[in-house]
Every structure is written in C-alpha cells, then in structure tokens.
mmCIF file as Biopython writes it, N, C-alpha, C and O atoms, coordinates in Angstrom:
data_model
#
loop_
_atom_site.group_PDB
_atom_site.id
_atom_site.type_symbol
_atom_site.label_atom_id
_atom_site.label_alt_id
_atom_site.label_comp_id
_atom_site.label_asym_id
_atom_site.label_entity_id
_atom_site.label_seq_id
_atom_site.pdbx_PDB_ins_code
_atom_site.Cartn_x
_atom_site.Cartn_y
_atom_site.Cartn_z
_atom_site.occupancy
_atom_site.B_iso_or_equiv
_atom_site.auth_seq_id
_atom_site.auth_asym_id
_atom_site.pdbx_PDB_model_num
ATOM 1   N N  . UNK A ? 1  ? 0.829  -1.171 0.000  1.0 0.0 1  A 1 
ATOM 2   C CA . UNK A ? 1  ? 0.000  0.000  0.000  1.0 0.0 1  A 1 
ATOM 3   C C  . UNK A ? 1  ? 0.881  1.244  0.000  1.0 0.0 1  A 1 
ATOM 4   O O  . UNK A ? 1  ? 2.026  1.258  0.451  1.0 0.0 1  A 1 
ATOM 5   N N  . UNK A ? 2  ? 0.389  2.063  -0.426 1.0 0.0 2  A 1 
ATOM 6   C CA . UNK A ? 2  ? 0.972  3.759  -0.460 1.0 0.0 2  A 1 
ATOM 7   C C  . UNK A ? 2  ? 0.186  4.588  0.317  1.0 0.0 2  A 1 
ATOM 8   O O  . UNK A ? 2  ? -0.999 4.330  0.533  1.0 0.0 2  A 1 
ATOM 9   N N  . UNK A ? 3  ? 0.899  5.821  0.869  1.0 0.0 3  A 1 
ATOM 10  C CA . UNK A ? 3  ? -0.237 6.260  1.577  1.0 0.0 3  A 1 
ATOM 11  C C  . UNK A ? 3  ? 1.202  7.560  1.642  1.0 0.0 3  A 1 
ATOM 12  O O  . UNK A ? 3  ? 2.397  7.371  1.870  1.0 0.0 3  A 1 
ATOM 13  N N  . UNK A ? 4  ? 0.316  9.078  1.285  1.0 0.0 4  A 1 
ATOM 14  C CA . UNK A ? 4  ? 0.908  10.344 0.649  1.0 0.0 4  A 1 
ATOM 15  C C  . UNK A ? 4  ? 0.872  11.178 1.465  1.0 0.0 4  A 1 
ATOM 16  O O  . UNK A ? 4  ? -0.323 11.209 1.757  1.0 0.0 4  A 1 
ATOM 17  N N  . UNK A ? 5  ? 1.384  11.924 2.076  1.0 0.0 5  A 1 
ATOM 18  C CA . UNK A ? 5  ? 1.264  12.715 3.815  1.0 0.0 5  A 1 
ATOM 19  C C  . UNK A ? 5  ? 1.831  13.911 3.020  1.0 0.0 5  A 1 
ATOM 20  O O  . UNK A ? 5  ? 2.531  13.787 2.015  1.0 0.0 5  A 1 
ATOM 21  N N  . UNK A ? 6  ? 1.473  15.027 3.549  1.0 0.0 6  A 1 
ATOM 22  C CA . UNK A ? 6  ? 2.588  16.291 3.436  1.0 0.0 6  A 1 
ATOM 23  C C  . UNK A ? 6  ? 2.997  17.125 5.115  1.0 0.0 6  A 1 
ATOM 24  O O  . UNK A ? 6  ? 2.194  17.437 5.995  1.0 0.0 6  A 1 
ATOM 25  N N  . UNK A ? 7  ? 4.059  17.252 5.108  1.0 0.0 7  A 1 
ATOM 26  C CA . UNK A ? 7  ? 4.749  17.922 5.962  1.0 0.0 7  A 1 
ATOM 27  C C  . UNK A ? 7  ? 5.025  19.343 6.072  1.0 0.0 7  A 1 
ATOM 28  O O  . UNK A ? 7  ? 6.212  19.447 6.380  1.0 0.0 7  A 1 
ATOM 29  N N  . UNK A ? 8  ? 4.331  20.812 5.934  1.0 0.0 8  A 1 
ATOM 30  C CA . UNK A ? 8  ? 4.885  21.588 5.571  1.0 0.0 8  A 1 
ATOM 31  C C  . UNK A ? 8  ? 6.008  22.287 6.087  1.0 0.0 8  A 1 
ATOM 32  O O  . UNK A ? 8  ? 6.609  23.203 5.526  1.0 0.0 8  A 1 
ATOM 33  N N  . UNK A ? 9  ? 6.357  21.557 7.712  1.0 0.0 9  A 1 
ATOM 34  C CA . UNK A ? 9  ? 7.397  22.333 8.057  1.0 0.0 9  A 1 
ATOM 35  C C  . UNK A ? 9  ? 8.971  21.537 6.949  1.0 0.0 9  A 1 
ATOM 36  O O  . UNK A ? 9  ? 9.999  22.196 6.801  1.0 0.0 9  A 1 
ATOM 37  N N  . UNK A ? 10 ? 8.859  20.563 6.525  1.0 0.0 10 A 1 
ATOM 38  C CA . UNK A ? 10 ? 10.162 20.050 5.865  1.0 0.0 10 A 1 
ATOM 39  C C  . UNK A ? 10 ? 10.742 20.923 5.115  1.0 0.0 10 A 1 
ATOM 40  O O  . UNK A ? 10 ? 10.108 21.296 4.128  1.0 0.0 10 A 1 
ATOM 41  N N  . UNK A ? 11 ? 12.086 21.491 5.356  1.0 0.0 11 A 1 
ATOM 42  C CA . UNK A ? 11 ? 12.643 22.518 4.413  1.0 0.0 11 A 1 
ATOM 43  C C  . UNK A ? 11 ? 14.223 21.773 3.955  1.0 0.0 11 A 1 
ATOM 44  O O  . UNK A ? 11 ? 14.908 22.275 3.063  1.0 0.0 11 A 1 
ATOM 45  N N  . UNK A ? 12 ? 14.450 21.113 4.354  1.0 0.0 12 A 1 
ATOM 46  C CA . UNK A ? 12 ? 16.136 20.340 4.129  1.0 0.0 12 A 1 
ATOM 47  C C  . UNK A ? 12 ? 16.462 18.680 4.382  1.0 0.0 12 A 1 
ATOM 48  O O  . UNK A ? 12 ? 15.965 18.043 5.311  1.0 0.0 12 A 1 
ATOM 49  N N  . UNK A ? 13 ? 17.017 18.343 3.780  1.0 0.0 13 A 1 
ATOM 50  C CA . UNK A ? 13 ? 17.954 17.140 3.529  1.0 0.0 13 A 1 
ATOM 51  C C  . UNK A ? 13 ? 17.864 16.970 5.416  1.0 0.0 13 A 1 
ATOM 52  O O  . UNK A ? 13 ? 16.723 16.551 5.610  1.0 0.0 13 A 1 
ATOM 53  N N  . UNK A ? 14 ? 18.247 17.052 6.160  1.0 0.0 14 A 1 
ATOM 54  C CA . UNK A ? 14 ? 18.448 16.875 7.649  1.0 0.0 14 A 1 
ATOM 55  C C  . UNK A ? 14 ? 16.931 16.432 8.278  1.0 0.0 14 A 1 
ATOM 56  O O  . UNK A ? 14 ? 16.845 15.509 9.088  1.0 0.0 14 A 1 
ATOM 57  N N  . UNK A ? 15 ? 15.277 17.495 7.627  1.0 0.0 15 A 1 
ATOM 58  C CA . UNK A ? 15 ? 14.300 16.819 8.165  1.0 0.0 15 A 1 
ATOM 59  C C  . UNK A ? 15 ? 13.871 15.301 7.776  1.0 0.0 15 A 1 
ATOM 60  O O  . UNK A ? 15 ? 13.465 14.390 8.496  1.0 0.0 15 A 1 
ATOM 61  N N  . UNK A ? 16 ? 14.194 15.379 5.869  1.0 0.0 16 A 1 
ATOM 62  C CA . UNK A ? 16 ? 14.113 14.221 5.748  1.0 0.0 16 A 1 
ATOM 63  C C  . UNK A ? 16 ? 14.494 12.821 6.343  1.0 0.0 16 A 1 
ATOM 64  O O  . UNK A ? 16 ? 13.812 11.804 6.471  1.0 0.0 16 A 1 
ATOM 65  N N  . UNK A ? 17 ? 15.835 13.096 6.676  1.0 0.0 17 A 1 
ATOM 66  C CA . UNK A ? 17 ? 16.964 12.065 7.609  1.0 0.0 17 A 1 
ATOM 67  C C  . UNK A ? 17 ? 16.238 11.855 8.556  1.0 0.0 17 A 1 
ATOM 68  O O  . UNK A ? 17 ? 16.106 10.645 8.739  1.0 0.0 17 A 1 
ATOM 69  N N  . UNK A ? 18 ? 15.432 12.764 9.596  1.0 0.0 18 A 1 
ATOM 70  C CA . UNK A ? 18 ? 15.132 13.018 10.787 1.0 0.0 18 A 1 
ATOM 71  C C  . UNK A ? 18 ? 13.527 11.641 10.561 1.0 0.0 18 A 1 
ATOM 72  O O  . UNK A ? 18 ? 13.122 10.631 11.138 1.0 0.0 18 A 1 
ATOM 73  N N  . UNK A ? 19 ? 13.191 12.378 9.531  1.0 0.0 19 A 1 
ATOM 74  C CA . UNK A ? 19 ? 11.298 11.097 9.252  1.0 0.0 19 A 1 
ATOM 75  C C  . UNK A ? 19 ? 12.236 9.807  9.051  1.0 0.0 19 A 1 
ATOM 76  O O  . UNK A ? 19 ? 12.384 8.914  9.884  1.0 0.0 19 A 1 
ATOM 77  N N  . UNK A ? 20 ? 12.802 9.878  7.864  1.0 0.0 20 A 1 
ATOM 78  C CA . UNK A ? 20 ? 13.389 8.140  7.527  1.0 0.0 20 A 1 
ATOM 79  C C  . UNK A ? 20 ? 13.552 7.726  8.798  1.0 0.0 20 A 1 
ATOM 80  O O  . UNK A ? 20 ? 12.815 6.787  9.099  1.0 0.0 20 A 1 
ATOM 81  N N  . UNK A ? 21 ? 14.330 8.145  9.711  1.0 0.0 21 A 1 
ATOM 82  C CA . UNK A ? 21 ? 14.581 7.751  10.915 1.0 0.0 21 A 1 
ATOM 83  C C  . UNK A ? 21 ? 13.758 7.182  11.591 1.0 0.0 21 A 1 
ATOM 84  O O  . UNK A ? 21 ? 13.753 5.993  11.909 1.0 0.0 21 A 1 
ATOM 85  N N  . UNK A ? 22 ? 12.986 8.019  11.861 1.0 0.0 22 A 1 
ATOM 86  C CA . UNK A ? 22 ? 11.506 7.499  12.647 1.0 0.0 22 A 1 
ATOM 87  C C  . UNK A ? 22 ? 10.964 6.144  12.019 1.0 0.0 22 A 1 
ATOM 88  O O  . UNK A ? 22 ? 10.862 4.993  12.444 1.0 0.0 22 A 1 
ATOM 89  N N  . UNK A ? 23 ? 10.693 6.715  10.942 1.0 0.0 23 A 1 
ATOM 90  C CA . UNK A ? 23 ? 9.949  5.772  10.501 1.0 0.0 23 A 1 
ATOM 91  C C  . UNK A ? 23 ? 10.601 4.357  10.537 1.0 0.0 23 A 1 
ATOM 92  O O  . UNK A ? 23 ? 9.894  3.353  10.623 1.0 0.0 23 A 1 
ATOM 93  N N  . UNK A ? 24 ? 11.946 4.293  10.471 1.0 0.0 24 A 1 
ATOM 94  C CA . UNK A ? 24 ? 12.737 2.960  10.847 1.0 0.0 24 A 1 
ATOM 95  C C  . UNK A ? 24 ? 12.147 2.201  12.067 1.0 0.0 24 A 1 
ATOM 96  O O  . UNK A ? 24 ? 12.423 1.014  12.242 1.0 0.0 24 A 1 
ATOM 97  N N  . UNK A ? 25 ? 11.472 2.770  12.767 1.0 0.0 25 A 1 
ATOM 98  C CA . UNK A ? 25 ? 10.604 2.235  13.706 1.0 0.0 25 A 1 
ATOM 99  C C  . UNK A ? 25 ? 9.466  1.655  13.444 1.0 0.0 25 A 1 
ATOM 100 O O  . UNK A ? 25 ? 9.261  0.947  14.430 1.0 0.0 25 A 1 
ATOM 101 N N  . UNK A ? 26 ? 8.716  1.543  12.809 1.0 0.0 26 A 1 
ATOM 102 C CA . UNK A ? 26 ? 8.117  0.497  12.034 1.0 0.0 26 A 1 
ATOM 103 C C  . UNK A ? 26 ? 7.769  0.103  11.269 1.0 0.0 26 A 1 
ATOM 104 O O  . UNK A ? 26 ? 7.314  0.568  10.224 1.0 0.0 26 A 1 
ATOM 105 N N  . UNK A ? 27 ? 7.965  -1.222 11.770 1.0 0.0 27 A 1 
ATOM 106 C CA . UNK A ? 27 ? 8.394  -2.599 10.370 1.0 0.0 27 A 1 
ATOM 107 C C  . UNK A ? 27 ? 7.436  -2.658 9.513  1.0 0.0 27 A 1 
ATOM 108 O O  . UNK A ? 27 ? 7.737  -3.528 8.696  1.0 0.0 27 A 1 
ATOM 109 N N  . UNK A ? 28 ? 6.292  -2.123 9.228  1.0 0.0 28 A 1 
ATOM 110 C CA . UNK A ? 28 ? 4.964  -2.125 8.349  1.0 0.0 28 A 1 
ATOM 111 C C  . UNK A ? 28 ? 6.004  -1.544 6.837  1.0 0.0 28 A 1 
ATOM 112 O O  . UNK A ? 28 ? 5.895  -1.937 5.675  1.0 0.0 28 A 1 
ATOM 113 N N  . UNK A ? 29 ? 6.998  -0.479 7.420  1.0 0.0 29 A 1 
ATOM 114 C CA . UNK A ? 29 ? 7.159  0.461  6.029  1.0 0.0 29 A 1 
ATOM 115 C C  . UNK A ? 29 ? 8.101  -0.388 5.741  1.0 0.0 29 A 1 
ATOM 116 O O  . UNK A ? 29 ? 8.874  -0.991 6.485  1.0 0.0 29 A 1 
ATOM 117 N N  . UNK A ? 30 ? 7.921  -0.398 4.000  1.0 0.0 30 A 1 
ATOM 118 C CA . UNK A ? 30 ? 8.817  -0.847 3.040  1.0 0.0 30 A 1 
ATOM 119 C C  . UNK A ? 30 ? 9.910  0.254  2.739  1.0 0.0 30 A 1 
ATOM 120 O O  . UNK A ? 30 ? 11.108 -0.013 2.837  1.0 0.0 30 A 1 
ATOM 121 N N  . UNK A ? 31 ? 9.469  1.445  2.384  1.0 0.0 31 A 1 
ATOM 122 C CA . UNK A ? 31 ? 10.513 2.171  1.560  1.0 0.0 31 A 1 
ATOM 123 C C  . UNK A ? 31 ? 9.494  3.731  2.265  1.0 0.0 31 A 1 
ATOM 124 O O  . UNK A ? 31 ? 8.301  3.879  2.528  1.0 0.0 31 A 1 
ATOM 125 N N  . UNK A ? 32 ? 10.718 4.659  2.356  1.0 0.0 32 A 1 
ATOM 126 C CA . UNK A ? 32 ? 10.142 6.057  2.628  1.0 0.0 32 A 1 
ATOM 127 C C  . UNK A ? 32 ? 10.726 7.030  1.786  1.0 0.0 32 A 1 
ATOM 128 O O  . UNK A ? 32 ? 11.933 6.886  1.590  1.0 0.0 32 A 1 
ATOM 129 N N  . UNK A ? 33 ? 10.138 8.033  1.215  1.0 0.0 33 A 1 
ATOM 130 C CA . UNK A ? 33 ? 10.074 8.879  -0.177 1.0 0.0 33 A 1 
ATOM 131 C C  . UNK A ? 33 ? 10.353 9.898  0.727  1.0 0.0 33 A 1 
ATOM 132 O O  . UNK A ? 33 ? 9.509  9.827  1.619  1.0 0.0 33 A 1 
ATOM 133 N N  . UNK A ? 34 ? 11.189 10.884 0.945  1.0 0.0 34 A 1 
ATOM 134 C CA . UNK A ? 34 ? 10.446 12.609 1.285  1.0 0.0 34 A 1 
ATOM 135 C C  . UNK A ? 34 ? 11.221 13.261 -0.086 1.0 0.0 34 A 1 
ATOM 136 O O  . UNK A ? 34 ? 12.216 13.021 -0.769 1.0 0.0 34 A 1 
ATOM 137 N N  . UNK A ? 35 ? 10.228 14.138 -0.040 1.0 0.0 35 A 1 
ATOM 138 C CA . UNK A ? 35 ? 10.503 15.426 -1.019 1.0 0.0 35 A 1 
ATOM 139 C C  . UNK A ? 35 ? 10.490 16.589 -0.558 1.0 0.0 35 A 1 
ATOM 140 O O  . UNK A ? 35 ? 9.497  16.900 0.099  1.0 0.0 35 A 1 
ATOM 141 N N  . UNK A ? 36 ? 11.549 17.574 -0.743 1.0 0.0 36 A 1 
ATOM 142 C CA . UNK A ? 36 ? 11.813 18.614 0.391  1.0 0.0 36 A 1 
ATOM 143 C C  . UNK A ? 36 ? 10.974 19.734 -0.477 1.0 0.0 36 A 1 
ATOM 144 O O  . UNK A ? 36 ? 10.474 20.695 0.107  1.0 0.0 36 A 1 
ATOM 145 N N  . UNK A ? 37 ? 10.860 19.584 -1.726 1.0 0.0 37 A 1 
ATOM 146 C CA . UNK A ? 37 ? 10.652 20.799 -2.932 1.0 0.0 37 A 1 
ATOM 147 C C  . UNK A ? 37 ? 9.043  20.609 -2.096 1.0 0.0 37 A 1 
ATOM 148 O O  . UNK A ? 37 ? 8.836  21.172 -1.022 1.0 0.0 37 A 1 
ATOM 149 N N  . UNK A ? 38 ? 8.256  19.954 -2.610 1.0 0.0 38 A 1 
ATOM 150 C CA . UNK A ? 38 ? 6.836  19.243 -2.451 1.0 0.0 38 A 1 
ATOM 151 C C  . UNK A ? 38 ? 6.364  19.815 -1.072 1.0 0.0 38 A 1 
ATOM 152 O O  . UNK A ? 38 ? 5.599  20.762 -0.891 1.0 0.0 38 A 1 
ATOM 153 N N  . UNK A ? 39 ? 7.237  18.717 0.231  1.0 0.0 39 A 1 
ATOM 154 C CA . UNK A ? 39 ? 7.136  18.650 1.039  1.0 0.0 39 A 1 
ATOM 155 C C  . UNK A ? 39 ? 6.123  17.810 1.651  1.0 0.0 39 A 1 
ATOM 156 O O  . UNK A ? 39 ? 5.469  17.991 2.679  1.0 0.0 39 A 1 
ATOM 157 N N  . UNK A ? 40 ? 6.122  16.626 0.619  1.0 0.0 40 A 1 
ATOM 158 C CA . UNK A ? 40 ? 5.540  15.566 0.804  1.0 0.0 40 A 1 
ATOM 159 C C  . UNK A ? 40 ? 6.249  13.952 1.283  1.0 0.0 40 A 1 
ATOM 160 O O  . UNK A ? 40 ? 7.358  13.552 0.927  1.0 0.0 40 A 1 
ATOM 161 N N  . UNK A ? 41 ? 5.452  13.343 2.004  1.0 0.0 41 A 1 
ATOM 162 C CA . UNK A ? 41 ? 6.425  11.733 1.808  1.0 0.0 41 A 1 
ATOM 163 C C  . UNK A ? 41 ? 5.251  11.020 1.661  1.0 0.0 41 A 1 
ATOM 164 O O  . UNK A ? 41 ? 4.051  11.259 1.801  1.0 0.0 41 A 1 
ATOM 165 N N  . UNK A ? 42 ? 5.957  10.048 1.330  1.0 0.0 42 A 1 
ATOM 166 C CA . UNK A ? 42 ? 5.646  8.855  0.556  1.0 0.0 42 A 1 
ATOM 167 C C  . UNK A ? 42 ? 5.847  7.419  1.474  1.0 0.0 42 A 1 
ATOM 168 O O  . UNK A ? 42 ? 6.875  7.101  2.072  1.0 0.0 42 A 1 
ATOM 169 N N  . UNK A ? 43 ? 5.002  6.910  1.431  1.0 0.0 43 A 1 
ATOM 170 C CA . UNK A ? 43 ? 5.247  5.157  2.443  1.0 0.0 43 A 1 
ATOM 171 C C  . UNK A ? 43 ? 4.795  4.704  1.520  1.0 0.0 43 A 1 
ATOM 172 O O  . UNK A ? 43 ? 3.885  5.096  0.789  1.0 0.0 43 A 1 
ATOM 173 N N  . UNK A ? 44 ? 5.771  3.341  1.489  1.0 0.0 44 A 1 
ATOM 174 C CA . UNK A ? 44 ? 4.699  2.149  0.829  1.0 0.0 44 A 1 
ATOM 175 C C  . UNK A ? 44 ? 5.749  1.488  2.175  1.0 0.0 44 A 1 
ATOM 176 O O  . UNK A ? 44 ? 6.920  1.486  2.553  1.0 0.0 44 A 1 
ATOM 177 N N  . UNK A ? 45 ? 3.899  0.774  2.676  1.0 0.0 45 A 1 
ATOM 178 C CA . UNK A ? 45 ? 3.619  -0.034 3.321  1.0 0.0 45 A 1 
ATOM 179 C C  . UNK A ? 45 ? 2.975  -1.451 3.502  1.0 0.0 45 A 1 
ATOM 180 O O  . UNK A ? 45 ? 1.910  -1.618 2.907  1.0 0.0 45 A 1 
ATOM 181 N N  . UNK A ? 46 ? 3.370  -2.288 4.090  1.0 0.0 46 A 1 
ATOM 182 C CA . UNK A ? 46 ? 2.278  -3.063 4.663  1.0 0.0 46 A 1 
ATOM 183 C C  . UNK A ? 46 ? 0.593  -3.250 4.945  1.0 0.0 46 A 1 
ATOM 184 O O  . UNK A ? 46 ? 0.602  -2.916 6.129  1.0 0.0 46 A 1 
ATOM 185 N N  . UNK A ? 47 ? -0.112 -3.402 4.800  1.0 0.0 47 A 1 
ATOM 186 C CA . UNK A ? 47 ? -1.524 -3.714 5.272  1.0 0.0 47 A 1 
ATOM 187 C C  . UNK A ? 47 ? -1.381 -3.817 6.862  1.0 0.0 47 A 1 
ATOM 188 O O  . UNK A ? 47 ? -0.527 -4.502 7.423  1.0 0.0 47 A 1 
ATOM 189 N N  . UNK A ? 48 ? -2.314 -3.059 7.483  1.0 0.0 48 A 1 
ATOM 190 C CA . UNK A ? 48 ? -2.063 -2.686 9.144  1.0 0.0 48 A 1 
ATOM 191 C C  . UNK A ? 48 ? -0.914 -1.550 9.874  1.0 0.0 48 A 1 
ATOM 192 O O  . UNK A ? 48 ? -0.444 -1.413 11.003 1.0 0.0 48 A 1 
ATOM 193 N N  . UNK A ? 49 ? -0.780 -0.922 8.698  1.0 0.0 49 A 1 
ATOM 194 C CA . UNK A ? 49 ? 0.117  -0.071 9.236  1.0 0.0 49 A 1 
ATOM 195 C C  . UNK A ? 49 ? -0.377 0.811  10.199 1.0 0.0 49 A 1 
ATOM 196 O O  . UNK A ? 49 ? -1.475 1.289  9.913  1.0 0.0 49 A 1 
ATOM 197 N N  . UNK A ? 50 ? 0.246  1.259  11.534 1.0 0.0 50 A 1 
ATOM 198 C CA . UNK A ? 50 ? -0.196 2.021  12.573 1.0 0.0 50 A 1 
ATOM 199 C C  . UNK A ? 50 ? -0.907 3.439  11.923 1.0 0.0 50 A 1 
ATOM 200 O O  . UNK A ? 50 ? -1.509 4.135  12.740 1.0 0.0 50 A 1 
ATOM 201 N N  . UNK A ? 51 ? -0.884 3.740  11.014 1.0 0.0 51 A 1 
ATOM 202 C CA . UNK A ? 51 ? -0.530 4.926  10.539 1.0 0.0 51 A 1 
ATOM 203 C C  . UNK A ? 51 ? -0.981 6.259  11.692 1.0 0.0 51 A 1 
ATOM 204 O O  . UNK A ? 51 ? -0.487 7.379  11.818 1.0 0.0 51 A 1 
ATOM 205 N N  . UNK A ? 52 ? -1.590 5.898  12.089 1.0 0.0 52 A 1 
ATOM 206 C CA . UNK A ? 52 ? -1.771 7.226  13.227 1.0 0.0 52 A 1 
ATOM 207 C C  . UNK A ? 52 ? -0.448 7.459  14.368 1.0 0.0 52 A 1 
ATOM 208 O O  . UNK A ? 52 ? 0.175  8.468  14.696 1.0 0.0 52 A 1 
ATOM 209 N N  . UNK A ? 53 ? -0.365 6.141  14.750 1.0 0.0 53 A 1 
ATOM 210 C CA . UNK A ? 53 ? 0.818  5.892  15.271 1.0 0.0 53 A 1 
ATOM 211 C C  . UNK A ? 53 ? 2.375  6.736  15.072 1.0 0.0 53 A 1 
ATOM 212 O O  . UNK A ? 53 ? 3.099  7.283  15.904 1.0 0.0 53 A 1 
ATOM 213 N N  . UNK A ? 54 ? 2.529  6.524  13.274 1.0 0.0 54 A 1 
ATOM 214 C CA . UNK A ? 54 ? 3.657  6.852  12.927 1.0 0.0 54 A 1 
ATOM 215 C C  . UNK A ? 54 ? 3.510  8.426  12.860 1.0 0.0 54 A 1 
ATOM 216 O O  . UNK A ? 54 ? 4.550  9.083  12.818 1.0 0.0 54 A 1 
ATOM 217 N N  . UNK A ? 55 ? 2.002  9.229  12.842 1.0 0.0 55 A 1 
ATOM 218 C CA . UNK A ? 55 ? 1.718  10.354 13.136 1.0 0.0 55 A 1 
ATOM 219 C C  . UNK A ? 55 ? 2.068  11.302 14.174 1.0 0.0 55 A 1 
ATOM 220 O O  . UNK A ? 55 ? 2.576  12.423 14.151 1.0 0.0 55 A 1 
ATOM 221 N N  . UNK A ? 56 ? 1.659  10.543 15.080 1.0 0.0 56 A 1 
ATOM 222 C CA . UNK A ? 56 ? 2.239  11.068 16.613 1.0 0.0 56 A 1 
ATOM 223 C C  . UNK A ? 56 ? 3.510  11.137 16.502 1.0 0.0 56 A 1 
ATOM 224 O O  . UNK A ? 56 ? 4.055  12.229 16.661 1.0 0.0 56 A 1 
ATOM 225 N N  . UNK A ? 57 ? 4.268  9.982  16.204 1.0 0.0 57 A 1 
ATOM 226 C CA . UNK A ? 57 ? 5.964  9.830  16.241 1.0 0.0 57 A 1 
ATOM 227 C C  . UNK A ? 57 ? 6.507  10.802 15.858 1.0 0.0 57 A 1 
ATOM 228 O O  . UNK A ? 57 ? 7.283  11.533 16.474 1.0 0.0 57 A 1 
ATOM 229 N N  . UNK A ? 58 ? 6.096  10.882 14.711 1.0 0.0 58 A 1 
ATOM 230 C CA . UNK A ? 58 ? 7.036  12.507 14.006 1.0 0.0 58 A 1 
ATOM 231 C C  . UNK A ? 58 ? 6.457  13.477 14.141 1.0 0.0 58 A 1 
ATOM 232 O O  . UNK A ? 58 ? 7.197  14.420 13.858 1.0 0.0 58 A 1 
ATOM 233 N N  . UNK A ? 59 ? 4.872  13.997 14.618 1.0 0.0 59 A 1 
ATOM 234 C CA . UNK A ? 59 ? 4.722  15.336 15.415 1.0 0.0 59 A 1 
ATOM 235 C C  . UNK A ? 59 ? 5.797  15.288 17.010 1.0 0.0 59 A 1 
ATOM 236 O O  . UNK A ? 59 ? 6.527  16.215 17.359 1.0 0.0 59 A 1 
ATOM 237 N N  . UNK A ? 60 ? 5.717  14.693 17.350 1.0 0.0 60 A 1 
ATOM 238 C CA . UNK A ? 60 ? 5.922  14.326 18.702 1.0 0.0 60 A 1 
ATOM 239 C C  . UNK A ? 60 ? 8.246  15.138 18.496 1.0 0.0 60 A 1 
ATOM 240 O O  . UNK A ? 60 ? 9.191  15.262 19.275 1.0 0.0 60 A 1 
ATOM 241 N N  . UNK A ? 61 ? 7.989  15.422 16.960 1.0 0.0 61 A 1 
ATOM 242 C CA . UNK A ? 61 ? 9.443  15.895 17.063 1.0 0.0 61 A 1 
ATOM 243 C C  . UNK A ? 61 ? 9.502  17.276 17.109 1.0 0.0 61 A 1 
ATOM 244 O O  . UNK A ? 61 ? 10.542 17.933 17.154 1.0 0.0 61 A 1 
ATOM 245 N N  . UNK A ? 62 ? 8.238  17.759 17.094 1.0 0.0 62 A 1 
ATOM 246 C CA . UNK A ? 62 ? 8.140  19.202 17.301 1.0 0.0 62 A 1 
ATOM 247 C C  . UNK A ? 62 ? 7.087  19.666 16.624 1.0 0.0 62 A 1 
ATOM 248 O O  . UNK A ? 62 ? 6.339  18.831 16.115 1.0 0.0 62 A 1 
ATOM 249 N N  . UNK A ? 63 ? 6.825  20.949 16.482 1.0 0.0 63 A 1 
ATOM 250 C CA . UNK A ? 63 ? 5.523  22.174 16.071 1.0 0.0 63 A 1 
ATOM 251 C C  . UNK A ? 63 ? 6.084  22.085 14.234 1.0 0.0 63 A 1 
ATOM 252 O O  . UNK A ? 63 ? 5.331  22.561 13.384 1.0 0.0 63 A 1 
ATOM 253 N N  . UNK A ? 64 ? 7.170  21.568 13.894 1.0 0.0 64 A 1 
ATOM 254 C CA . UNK A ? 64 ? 7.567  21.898 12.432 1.0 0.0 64 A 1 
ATOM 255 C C  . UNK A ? 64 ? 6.965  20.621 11.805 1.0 0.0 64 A 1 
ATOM 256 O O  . UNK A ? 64 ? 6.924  20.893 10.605 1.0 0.0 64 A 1 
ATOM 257 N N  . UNK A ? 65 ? 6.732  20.029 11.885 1.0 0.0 65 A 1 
ATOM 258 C CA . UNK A ? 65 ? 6.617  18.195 11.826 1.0 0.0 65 A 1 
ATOM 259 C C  . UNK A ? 65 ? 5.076  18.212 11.657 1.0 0.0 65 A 1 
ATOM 260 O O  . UNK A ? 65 ? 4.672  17.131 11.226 1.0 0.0 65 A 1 
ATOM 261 N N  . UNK A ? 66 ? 4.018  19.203 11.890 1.0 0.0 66 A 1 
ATOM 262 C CA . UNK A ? 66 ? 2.285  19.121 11.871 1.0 0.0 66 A 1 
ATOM 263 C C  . UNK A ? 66 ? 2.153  18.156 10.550 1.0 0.0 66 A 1 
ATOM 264 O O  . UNK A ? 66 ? 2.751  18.489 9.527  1.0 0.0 66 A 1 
ATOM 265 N N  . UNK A ? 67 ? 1.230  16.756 10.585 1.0 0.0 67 A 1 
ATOM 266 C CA . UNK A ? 67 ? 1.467  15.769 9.318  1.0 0.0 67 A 1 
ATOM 267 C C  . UNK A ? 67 ? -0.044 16.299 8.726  1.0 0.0 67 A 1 
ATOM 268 O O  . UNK A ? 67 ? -0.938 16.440 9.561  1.0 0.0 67 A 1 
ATOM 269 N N  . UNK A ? 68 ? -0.308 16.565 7.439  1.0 0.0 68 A 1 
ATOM 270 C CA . UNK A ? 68 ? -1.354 16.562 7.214  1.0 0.0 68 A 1 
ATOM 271 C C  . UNK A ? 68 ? -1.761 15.293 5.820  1.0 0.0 68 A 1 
ATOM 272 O O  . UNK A ? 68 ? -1.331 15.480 4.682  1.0 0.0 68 A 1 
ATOM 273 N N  . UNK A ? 69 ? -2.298 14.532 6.042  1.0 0.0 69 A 1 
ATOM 274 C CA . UNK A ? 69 ? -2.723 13.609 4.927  1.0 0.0 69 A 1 
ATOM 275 C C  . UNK A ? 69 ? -3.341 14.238 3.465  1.0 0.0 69 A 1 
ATOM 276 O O  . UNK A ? 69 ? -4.071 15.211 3.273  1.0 0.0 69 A 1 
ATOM 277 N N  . UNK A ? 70 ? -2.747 13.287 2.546  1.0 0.0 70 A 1 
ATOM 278 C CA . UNK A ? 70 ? -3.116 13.621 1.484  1.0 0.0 70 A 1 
ATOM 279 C C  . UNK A ? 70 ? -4.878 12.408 0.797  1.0 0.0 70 A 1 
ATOM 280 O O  . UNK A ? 70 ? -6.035 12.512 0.389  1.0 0.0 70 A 1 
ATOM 281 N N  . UNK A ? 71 ? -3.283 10.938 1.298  1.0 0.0 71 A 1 
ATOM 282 C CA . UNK A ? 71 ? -3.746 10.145 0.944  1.0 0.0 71 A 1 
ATOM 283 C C  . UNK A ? 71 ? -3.579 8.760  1.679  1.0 0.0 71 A 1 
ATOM 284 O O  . UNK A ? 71 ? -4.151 7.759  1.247  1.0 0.0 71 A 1 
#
C-alpha cells in the first residue's frame, strides 16, 4: 500500500533524515520517499500499518513536523 502525507514544516535534507529515521521504527514500512521541494512523503507499506501511530511519532518531534494527509 501507499499512503501520501505532506509535511509543511520540511525545508532540508536533515528533516528528511530526521522522518526516515523514525519511521525505521516500524516494520509495516517498506521504503520512505520525502521530497523537500513538495514537502511531501511517501510510504509504501504493509496492510495494518499504525498509521496514526507513525503520526504522533514525528509530530511528537516538534511544532515543524504538523502531518497533514493527502492520501
């Protein structure tokens, strides 16, 4: 599954590092996309993915991080 989030605080190579990271925390995600231009990412996942879960995680890194869903 895919599932399309945008981030608008993402402005650099370092926030991206900062989500991949996180998201290394769970095993649902296959592969993580960010785009700094966009300021979108990208999961392809698993079926059952926490996804609210992985929401909290990366707000939970600050006020820049607000996730808003696309898709």
């Amino acid at each position: 599954m895919i599932t399309i989030l945008t981030i608008p605080g993402i402005h650099c190579d370092a926030c991206a590092t900062l989500i991949k990271d996180v998201s290394t925390d769970f095993p649902e995600i296959q592969s993580v996309a960010v785009d700094t231009t966009s300021k979108r990412v990208t999961l392809e996942h698993a079926d059952g993915f926490p996804k609210e879960r992985w929401i909290d995680a990366i707000e939970e890194l600050g006020d820049t991080y607000k996730v808003d869903p696309i898709s």
